[in-house]
C-alpha positions in Angstrom: 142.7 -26.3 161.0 140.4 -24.2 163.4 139.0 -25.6 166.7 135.8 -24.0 168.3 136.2 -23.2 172.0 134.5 -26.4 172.9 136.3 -28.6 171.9 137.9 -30.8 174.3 141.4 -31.2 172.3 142.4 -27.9 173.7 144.0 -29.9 177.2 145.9 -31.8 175.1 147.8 -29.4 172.9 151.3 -27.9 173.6 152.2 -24.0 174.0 155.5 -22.8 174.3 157.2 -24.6 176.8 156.2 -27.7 174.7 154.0 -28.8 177.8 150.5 -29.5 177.6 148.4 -25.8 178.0 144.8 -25.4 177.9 144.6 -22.2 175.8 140.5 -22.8 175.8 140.4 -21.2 179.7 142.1 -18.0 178.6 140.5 -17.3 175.4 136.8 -18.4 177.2 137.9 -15.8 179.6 138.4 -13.1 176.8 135.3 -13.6 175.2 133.6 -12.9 178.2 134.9 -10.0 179.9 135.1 -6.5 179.5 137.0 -5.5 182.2 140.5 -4.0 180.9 142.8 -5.4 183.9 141.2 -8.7 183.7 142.0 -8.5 179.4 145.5 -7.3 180.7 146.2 -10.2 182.4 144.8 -12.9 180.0 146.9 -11.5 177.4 150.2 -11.7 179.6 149.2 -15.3 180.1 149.0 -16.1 176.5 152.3 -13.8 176.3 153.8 -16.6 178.9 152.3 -20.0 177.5 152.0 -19.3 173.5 155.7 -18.1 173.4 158.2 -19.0 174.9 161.8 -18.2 173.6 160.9 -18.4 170.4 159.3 -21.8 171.0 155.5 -22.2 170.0 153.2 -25.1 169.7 149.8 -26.5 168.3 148.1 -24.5 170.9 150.0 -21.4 170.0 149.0 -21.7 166.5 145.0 -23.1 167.1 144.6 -20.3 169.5 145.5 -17.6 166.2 142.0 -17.8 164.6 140.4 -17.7 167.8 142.1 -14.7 169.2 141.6 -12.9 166.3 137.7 -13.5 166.0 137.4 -12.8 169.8 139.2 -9.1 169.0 137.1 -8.4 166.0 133.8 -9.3 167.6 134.8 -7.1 171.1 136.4 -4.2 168.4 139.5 -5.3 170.7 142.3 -2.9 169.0 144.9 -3.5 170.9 149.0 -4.4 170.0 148.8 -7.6 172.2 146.6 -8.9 169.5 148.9 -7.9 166.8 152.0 -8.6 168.6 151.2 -12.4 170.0 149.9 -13.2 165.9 152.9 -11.9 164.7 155.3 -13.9 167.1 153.4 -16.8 166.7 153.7 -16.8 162.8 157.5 -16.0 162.6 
């Protein structure tokens, strides 16, 4: 299952702390920006939300395919990318 960014599901899926979390404002955020800091602290905010202590949710998984294209279309080579996938999977 993959969502596009507008869809409105998003506010109602659960990340890591198995509360409702609107990944869609984050990943909206990283497809627009280029600005490193601001890509620094989006990426410690899906860090925080996606996973929490080994806990994930729908959100955490949905947000996967989007974070991925996002990277690959911004040639965003960086370990958080990696790193969140890979904890998110396991």
């Amino acid at each position: 299952m993959s969502m596009t960014l507008d869809d409105n599901l998003w506010k109602t899926l659960q990340g890591g702390y198995k509360i409702d979390y609107d990944a869609l404002l984050p990943l909206r955020r990283l497809e627009e920006t280029g600005k490193k800091e601001e890509i620094k602290k989006i990426f410690e905010e899906l860090w925080n939300e996606l996973h929490h202590q080994g806990d994930v949710g729908l959100a955490s998984y949905l947000a996967l395919p989007q974070l991925v294209r996002i990277s690959k279309s911004k040639g965003l080579f960086d370990w958080n990318v990696l790193g969140l996938c890979s904890v998110i999977e396991q």
